[in-house]
TIDREN-529841 format. One record per residue (C-alpha): residue number from 1; residue in three letters; y, x, z. Coordinates in nm, 4 decimals, padded with zeros to 6 digits. Layout:
REM TIDREN-529841
<NUM, 'Ala', <Y, X, Z>>,
...
//
This chain:
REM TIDREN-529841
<1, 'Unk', <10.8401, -09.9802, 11.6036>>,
<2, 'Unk', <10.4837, -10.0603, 11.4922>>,
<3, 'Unk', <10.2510, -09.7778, 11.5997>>,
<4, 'Unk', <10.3447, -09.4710, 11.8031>>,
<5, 'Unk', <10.4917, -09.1535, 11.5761>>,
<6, 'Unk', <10.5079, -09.4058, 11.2755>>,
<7, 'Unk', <10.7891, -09.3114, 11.0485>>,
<8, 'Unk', <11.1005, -09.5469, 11.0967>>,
<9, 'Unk', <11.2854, -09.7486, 10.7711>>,
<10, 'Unk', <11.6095, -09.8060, 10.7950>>,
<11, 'Unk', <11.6005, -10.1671, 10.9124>>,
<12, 'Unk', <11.4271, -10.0811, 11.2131>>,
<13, 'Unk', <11.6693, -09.7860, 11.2954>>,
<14, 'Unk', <11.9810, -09.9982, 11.2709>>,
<15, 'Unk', <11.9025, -10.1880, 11.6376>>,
<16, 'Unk', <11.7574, -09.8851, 11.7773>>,
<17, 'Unk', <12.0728, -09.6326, 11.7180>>,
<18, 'Unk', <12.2971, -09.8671, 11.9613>>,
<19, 'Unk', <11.9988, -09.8709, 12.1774>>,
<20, 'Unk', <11.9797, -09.5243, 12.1897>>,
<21, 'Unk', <12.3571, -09.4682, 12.2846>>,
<22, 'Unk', <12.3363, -09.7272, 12.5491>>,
<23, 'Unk', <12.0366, -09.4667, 12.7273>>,
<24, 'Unk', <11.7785, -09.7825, 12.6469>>,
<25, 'Unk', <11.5091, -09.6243, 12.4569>>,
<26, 'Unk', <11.2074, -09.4386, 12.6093>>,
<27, 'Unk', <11.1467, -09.0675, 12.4764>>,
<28, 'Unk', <10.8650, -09.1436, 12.1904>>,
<29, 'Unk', <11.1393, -09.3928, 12.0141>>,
<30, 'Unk', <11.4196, -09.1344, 12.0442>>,
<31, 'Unk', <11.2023, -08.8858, 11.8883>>,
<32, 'Unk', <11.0599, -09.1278, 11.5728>>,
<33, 'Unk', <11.4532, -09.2059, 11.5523>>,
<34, 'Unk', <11.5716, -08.8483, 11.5211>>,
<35, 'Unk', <11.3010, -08.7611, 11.2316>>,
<36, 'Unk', <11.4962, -09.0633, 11.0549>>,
<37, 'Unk', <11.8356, -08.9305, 11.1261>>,
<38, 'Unk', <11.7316, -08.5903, 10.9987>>,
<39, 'Unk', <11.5905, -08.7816, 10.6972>>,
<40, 'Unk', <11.8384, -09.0243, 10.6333>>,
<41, 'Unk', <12.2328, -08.9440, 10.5520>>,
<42, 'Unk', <12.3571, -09.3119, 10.5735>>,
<43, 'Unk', <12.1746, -09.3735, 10.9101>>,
<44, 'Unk', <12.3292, -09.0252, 11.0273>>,
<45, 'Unk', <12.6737, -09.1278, 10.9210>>,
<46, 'Unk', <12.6532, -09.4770, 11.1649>>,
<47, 'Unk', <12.4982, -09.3153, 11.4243>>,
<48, 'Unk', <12.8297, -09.0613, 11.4344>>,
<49, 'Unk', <13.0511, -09.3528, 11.3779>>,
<50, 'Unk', <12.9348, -09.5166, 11.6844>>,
<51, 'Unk', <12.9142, -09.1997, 11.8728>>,
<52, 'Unk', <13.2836, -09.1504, 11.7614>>,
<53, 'Unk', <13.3851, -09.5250, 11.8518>>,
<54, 'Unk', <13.1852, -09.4937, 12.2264>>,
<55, 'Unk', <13.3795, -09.1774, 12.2967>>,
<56, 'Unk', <13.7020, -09.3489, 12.1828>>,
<57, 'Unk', <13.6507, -09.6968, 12.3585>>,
<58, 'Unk', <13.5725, -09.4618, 12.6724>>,
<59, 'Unk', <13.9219, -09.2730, 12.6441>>,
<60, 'Unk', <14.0936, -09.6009, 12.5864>>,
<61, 'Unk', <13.9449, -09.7053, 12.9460>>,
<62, 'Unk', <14.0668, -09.3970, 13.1154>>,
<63, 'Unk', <14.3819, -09.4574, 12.9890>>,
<64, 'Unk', <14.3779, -09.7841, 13.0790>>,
<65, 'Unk', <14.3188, -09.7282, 13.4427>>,
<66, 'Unk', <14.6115, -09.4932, 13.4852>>,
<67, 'Unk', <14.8956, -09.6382, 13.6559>>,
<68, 'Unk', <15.2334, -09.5727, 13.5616>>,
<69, 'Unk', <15.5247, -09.3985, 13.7721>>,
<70, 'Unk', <15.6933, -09.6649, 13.9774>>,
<71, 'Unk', <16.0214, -09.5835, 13.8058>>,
<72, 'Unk', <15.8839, -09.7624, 13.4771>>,
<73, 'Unk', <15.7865, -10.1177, 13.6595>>,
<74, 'Unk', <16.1382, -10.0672, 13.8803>>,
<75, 'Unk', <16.3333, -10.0298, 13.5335>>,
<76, 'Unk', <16.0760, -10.3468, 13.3265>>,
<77, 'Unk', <16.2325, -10.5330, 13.6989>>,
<78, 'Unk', <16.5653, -10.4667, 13.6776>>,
<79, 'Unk', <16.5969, -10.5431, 13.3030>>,
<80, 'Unk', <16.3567, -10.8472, 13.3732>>,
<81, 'Unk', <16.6254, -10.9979, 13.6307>>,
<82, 'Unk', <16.9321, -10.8439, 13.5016>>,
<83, 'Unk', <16.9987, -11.1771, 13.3089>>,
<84, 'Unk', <16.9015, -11.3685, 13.6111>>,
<85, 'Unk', <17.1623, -11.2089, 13.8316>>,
<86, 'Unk', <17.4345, -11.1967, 13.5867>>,
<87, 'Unk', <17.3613, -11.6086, 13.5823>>,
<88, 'Unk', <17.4186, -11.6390, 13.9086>>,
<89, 'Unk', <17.6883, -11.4453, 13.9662>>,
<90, 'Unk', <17.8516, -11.6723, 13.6531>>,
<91, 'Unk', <17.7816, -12.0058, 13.8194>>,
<92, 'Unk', <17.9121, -11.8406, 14.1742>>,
<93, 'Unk', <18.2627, -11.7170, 14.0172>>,
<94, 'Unk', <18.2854, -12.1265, 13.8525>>,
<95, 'Unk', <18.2075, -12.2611, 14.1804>>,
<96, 'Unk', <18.5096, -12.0213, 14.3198>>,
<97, 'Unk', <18.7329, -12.1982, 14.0458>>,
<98, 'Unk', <18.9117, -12.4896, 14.1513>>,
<99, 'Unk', <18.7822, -12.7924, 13.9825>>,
<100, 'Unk', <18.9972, -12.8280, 13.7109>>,
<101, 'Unk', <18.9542, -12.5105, 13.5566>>,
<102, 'Unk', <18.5535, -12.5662, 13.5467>>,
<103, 'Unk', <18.5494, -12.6526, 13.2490>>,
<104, 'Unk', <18.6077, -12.2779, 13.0695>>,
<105, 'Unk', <18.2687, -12.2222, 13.1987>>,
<106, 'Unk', <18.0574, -12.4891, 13.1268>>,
<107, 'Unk', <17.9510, -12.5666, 12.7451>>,
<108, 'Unk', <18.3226, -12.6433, 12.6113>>,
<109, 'Unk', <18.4195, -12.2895, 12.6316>>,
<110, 'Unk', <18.1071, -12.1865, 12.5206>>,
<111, 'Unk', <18.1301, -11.9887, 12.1998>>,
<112, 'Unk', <17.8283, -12.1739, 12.0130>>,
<113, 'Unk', <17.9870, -12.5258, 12.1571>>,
<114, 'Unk', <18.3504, -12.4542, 11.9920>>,
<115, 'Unk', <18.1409, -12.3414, 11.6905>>,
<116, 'Unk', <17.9434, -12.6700, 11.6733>>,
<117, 'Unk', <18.2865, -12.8726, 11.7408>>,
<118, 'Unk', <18.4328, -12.7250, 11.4478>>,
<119, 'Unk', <18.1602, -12.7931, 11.1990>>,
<120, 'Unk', <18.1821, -13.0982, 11.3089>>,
<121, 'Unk', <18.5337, -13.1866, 11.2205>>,
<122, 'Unk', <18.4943, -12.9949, 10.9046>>,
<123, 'Unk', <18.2457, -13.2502, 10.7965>>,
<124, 'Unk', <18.4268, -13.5508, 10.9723>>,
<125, 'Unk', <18.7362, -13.4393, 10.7031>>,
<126, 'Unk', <18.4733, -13.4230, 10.4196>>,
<127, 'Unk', <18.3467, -13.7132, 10.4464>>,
<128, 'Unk', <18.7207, -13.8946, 10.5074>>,
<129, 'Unk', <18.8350, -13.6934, 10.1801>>,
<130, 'Unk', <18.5712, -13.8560, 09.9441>>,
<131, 'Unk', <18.5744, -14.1401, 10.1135>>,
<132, 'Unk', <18.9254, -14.2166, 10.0899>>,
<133, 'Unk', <19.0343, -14.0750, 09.7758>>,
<134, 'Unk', <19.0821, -14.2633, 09.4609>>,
<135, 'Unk', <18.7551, -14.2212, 09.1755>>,
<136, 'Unk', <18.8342, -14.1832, 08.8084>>,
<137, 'Unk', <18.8713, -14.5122, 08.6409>>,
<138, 'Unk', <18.6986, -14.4965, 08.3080>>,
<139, 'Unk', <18.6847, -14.7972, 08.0549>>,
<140, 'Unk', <18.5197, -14.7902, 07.7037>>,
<141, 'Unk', <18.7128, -14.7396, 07.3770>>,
<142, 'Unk', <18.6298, -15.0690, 07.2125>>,
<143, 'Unk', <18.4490, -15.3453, 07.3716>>,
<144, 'Unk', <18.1730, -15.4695, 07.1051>>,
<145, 'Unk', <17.8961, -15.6450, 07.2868>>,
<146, 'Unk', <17.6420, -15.4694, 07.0259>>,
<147, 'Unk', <17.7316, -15.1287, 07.0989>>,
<148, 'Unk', <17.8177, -15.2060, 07.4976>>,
<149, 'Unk', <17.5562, -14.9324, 07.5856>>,
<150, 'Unk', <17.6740, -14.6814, 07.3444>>,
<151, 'Unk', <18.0586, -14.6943, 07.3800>>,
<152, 'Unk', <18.2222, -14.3758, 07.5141>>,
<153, 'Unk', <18.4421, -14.3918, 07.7915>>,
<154, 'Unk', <18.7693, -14.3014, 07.8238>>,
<155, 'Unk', <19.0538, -14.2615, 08.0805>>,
<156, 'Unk', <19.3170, -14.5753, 08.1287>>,
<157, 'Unk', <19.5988, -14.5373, 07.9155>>,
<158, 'Unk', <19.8157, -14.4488, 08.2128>>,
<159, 'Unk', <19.5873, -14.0800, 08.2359>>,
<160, 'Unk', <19.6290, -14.0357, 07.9407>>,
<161, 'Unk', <19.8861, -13.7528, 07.7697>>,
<162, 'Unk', <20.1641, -13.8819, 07.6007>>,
<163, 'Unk', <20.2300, -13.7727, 07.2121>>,
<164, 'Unk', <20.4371, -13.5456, 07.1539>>,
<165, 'Unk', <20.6520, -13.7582, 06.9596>>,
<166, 'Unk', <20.6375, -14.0678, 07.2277>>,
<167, 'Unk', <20.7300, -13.7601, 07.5279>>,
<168, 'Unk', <21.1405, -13.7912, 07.6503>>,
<169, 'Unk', <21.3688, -13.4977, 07.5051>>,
<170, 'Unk', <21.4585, -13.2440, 07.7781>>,
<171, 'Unk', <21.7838, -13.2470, 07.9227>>,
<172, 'Unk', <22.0275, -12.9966, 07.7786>>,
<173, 'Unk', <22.1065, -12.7007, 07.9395>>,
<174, 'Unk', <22.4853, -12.6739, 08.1222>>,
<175, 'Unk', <22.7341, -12.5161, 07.9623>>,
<176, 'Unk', <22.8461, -12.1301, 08.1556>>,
<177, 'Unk', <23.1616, -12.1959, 08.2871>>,
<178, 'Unk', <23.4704, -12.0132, 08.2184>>,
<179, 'Unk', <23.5070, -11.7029, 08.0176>>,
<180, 'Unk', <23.3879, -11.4706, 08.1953>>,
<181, 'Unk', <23.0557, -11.6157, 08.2017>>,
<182, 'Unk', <23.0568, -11.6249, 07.7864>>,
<183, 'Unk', <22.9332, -11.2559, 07.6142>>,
<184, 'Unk', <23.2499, -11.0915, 07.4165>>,
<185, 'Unk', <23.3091, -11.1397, 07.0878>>,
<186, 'Unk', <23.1919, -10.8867, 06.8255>>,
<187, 'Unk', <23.5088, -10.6180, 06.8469>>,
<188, 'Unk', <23.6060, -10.7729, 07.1412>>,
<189, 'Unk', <23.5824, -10.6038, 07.5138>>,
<190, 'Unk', <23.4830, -10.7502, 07.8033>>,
<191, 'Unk', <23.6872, -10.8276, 08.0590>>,
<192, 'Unk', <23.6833, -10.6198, 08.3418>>,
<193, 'Unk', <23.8930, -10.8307, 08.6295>>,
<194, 'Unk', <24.2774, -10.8720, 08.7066>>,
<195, 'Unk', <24.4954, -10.5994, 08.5430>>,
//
């Protein structure tokens, strides 16, 4: 502030109104800075925010400082260690095994392990299918040096269907035996089984 009772702008009430808050102003300032606030909307509305955000920060401390029921940090222990114990307890109850049943506890029985292990063979049997397994042979119709790159391909003869012409007859069907097996005659009845 310049002179004593001078009117106040807006850039020189923006330090002041934390000051002010804070109890670090003498009375002459707090008066020059009220006739501004009364004046001014937009200074009036930050000095309320940060009247509004003091009183808040100062409830958050209070709150802060409380300390909760000893219930609450015995419960945030016991879940805290619960996993710890039930470790222990595990590891005791293999040690109590005899040795060659150990191994149900460690990582082979493990769900996640027998998980892994199976992926793992899955993938070892992928791998030995394509691996192993015959590919396709494909050869080109014609083989003409000039049109090498262009030829379409085609499978051996021995993939390929047979014509219907060049394809064996199917064998004939066996005859029914006896008569019984044969339908009756138009006008004819059936047999019907020793008279």
């Amino acid at each position: 502030m310049d002179k004593p009772g001078a009117p106040l702008d807006c850039e020189q009430a923006a330090p002041l109104l934390s000051a002010s808050l804070d109890g670090e102003t003498d009375a002459a300032t707090e008066g020059a800075l009220a006739r501004h606030l009364a004046a001014c909307p937009a200074c009036a509305a930050r000095r309320l925010e940060a009247v509004r955000l003091e009183r808040w920060l100062r409830e958050l401390q209070a709150e802060a400082a409380l300390e909760p029921p000893a219930a609450v940090w015995d419960g945030v222990a016991a879940f805290v260690q619960a996993p710890v114990a039930a470790r222990r307890r595990r590891r005791a109850a293999i040690r109590a095994l005899p040795r060659a049943h150990r191994w149900r506890g460690t990582a082979y029985g493990h769900p996640f392990a027998r998980a892994v292990a199976a992926v793992l063979v899955l993938i070892g049997a992928l791998i030995a299918v394509r691996t192993f397994s015959p590919a396709p042979v494909l050869v080109p119709d014609e083989p003409r040096p000039e049109a090498a790159a262009a030829a379409p391909l085609r499978a051996p003869a021995e993939l390929q269907p047979l014509p219907a012409e060049a394809r064996p007859a199917p064998p004939p069907r066996p005859e029914p035996a006896g008569p019984a097996a044969s339908p009756p005659e138009p006008g004819q009845r059936a047999a019907t089984g020793p008279s």
